[in-house]
Steps between C-alpha positions, in 0.01 A plus 500: 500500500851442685437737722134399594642155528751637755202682722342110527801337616569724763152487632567149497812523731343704728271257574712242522906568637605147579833434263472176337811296409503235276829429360501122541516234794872417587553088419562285829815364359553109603843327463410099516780291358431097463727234629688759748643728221719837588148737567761765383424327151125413506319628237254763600129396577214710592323445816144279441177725538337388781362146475737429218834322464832635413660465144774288656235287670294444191833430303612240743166308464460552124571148304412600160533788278431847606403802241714804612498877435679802470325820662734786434351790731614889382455819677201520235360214390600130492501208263431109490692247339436145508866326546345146428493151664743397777586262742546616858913433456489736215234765696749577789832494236328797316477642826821453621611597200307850520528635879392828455141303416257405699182219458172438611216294433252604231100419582535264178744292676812641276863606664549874434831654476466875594801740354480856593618776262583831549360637189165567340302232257501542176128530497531805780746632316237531214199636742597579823381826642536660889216683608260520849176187538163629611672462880784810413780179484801578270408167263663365231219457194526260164406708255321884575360563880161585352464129425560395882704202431736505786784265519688651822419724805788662684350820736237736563605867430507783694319770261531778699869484536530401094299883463743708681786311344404420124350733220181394379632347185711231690172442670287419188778293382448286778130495465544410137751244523867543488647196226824339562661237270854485714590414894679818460140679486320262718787568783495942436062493505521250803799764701308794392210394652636307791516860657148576482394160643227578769721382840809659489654193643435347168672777298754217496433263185508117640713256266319345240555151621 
């Protein structure tokens, strides 16, 4: 079954050999402090979508209380915590008092504190999987590949170069789904692979940020 699995997804790369990166958007970063404030102190906002305000803007206008969250974002997965009910004072003090966050404007109207860790969820620690979408991308999967559920797209492989270079176990593997429950793991499938991506130029893994 592995291997017939294998003979599809190459047929599919033939046909298509356009690499396909996906590892997240940089944030615009946008320092805005009130009153004339040292910008070298600002607390961090994220640049408005278009049409939209920034979360600086909205807090300067705000004259009542303001729900606010907590969206921690890891390699694999992320989380949601609702920090409660604030005043606008209190918004940009958690900020300040947090620089490596950033905020932005949820479509409910909320302020959301993003905080970026450099680990795995515990939920993708319980179900994460690497293996290659119906397009040949190295994805990252929750739960087995067979059930398509994929939460993260990094490159399209090059499968002839991964057939000179692995045996045909490491292959299946892949096709199967390789689990990791550490960054350690996530970081040794995501450099092994790295080499086979499908333009050499992107042999080099981007940051995950």
């Amino acid at each position: 079954m592995a291997f017939s699995l294998w003979k599809q997804l190459k047929k599919k790369l033939r046909r298509s050999r356009k690499p396909l990166w996906t590892l997240g958007g940089a944030l615009l970063i946008v320092l805005l402090a009130p009153g004339g404030a040292d910008l070298s102190a600002a607390p961090r906002a994220a640049g408005p979508e278009k049409g939209g305000r920034s979360v600086i803007e909205a807090l300067r206008d705000a004259s009542g209380p303001l729900t606010v969250k907590l969206h921690r974002i890891y390699l694999c997965g992320d989380e949601m915590q609702t920090l409660g009910s604030m005043n606008a004072h209190s918004a940009l003090g958690l900020l300040q008092s947090h620089p490596e966050w950033t905020a932005v404007l949820g479509n409910d109207g909320s302020v959301v504190m993003e905080q970026l860790i450099d680990d795995l969820s515990e939920s993708c620690k319980k179900s994460a999987y690497f293996s290659v979408d119906d397009s040949g991308n190295l994805s990252l999967f929750d739960g087995p590949p067979k059930h398509k559920k994929v939460m993260r797209t990094f490159f399209q492989l090059d499968v002839h170069y991964m057939e000179s270079s692995l045996p045909k176990n490491r292959m299946d593997e892949l096709v199967n789904g390789i689990r990791v429950v550490d960054k350690d793991e996530y970081n040794s499938v995501l450099s092994t692979f790295s080499d086979f991506a499908l333009e050499k130029s992107e042999r080099v893994m981007k940051p995950a940020y």
